[in-house]
N, CA, C and O atoms as a DFTB+ gen file, in Angstrom:
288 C
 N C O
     1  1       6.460      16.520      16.154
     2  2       5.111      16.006      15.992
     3  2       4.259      17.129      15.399
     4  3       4.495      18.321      15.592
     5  1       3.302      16.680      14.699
     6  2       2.581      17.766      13.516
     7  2       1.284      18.274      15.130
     8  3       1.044      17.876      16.270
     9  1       0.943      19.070      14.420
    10  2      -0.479      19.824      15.168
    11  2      -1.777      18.627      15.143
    12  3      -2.427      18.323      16.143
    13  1      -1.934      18.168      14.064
    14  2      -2.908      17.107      13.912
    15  2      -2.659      16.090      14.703
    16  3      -3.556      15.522      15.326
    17  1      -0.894      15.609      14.787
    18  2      -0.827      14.108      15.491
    19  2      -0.990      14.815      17.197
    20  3      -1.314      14.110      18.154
    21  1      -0.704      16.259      17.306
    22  2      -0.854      16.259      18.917
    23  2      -2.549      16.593      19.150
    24  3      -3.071      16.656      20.263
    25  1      -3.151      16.756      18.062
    26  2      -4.587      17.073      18.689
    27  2      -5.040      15.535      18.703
    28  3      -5.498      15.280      19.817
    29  1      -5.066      14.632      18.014
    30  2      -5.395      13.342      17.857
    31  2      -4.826      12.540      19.469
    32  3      -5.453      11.880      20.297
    33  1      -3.324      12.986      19.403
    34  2      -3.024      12.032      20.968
    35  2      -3.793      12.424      22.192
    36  3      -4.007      11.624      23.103
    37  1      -4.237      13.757      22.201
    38  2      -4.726      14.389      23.777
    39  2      -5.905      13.551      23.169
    40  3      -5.743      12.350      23.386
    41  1      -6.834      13.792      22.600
    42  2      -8.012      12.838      22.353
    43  2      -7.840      11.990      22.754
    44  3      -8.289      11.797      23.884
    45  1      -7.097      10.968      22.099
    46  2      -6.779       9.653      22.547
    47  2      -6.779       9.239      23.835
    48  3      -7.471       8.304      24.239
    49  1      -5.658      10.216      24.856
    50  2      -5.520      10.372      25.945
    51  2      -6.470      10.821      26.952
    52  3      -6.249      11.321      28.055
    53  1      -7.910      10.465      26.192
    54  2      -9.142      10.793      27.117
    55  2      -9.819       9.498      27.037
    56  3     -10.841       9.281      27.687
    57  1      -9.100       8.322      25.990
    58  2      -9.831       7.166      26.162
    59  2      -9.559       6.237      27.320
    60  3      -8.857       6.630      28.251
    61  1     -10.019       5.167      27.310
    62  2     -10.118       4.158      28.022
    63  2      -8.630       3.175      28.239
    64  3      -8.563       2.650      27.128
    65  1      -7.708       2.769      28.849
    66  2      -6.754       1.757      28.216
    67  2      -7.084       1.202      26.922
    68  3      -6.784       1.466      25.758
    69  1      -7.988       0.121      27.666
    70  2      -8.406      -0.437      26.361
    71  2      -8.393       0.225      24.956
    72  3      -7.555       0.021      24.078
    73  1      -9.383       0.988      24.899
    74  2      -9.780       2.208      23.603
    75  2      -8.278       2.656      23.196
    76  3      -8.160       3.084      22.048
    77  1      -7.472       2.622      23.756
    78  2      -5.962       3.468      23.997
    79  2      -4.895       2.427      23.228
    80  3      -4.046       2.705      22.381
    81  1      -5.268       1.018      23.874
    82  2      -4.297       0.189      23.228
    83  2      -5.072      -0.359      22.292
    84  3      -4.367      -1.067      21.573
    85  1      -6.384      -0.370      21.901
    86  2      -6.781      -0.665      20.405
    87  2      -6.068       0.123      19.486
    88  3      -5.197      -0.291      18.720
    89  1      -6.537       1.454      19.611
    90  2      -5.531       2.337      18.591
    91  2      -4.458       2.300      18.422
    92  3      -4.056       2.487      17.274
    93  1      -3.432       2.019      19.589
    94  2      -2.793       2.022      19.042
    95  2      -1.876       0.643      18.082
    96  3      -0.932       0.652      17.292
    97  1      -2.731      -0.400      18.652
    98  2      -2.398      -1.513      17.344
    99  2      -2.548      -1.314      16.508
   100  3      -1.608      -1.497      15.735
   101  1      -3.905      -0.751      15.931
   102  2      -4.357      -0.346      14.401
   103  2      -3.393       0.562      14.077
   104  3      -3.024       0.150      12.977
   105  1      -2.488       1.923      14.426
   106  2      -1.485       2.661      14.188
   107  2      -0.199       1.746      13.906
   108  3       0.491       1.903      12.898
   109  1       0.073       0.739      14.920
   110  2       0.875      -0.056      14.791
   111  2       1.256      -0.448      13.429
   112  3       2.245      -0.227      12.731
   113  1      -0.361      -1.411      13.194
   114  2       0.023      -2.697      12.639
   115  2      -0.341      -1.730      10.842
   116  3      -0.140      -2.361       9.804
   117  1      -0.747      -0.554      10.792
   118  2      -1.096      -0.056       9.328
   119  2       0.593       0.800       9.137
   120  3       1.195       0.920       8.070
   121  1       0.940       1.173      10.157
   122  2       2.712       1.015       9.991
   123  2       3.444       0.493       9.524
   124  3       4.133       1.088       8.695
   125  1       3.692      -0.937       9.816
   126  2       4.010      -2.126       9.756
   127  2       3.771      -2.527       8.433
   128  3       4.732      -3.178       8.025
   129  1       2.623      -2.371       7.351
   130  2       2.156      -3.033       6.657
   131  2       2.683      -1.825       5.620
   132  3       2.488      -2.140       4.447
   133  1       3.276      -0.579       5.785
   134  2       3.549       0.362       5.046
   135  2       4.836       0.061       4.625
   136  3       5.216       0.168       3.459
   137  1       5.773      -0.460       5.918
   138  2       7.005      -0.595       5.820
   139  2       7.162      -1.874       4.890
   140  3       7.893      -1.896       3.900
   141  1       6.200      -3.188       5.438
   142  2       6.502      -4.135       4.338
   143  2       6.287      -3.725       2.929
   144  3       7.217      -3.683       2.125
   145  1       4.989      -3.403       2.610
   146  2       4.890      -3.000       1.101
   147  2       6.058      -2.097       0.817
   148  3       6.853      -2.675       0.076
   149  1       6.506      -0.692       1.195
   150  2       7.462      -0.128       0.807
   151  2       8.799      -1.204       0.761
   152  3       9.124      -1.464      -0.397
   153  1       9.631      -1.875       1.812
   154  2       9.820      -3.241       1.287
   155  2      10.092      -4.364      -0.013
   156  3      11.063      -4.697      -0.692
   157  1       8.787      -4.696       0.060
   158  2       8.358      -5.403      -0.933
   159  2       8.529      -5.051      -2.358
   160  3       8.920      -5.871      -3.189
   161  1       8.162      -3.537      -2.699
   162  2       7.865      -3.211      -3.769
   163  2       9.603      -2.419      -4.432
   164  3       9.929      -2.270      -5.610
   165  1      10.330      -2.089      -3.293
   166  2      11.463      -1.839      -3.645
   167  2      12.285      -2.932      -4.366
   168  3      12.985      -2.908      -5.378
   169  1      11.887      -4.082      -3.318
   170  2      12.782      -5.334      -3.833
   171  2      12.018      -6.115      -5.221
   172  3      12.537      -7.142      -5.660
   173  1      10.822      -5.578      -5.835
   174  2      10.593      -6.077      -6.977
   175  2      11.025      -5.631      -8.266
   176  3      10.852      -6.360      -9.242
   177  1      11.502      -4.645      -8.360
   178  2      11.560      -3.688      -9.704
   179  2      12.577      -4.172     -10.726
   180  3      12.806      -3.516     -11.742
   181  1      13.280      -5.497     -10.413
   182  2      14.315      -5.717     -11.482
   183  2      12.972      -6.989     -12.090
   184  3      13.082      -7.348     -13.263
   185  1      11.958      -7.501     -11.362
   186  2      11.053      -7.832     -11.764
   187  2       9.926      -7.775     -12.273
   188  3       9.307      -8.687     -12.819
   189  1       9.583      -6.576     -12.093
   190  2       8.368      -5.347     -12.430
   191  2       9.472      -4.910     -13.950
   192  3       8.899      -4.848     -15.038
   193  1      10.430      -4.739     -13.911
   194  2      10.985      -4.297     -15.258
   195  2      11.242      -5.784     -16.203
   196  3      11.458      -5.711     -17.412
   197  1      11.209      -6.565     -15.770
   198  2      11.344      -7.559     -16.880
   199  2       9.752      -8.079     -17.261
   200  3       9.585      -8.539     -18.390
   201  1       8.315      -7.993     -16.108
   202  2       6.967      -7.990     -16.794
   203  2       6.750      -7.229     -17.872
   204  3       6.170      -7.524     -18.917
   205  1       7.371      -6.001     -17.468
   206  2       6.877      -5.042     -18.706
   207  2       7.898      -5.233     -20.275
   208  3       7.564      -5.036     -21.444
   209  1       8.743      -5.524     -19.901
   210  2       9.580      -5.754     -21.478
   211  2       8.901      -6.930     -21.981
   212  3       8.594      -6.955     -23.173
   213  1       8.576      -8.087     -21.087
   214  2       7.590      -9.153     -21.777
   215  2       6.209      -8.981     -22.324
   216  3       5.669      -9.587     -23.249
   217  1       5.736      -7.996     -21.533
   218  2       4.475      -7.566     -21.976
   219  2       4.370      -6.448     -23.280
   220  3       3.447      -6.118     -24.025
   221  1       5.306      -6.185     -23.198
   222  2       5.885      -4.859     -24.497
   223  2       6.033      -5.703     -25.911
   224  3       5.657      -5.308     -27.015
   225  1       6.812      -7.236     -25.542
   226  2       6.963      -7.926     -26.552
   227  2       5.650      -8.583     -27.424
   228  3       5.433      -8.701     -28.629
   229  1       4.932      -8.931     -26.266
   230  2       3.454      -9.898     -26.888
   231  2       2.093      -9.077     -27.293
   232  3       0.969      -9.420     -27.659
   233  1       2.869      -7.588     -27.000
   234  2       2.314      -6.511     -27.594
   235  2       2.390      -6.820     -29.233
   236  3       1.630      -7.111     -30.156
   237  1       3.808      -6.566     -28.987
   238  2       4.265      -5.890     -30.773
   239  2       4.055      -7.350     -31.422
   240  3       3.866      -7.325     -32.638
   241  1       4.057      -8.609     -30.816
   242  2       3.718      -9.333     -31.486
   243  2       2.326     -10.269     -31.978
   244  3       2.135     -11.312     -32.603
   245  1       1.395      -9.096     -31.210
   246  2      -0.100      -9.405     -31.877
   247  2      -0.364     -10.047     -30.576
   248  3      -1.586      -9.915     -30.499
   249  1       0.002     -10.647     -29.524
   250  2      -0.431     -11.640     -28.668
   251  2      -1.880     -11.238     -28.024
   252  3      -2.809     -12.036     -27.901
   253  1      -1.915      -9.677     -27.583
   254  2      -2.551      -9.423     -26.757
   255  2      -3.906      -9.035     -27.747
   256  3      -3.924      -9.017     -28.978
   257  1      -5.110      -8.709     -26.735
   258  2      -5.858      -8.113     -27.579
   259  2      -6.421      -6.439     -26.430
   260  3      -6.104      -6.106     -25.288
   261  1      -7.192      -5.898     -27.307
   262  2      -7.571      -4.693     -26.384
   263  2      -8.631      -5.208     -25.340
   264  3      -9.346      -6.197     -25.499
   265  1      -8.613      -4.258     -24.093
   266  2      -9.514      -4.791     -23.031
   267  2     -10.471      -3.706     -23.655
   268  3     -10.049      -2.628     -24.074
   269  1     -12.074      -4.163     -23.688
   270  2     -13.177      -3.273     -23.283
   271  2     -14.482      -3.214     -22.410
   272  3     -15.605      -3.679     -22.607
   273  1     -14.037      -2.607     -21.552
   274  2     -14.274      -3.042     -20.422
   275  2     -16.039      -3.204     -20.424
   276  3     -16.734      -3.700     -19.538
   277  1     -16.493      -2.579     -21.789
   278  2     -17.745      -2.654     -21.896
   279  2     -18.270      -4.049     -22.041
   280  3     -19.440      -4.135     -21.668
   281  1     -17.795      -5.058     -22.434
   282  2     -17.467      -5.811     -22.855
   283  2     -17.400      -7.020     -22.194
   284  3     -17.597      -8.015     -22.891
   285  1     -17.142      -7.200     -20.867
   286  2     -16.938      -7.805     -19.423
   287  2     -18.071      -8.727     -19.062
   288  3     -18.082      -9.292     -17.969
């Protein structure tokens, strides 16, 4: 455990239950949501690589136009 996560737990460990098991859902559940996206984004890339060869194509073939964002 790092120096930061043990100064953060004794803190912690001065809260309330409650206060105690809020945090630690929010630790939980922003965990949780790391693991899905990491997940998620692993299992897209044979799909993330075929957006971009399509988007590469309607490039070279005039499809697209430039964004400016001034412009909006």
């Amino acid at each position: 455990m790092t120096t930061l996560l043990e100064q953060a737990v004794n803190r912690v460990k001065t809260l309330s239950d409650n206060e105690q098991n809020a945090l630690a859902a929010l630790i939980l559940e922003e965990i949780n949501d790391d693991f899905r996206w990491d997940k998620s984004f692993a299992s897209s890339q044979d799909t993330l690589a075929m957006l971009s060869e399509e988007a590469d194509e309607e490039i070279c073939a005039g499809k697209c136009a430039v964004l400016d964002p001034d412009k909006l």
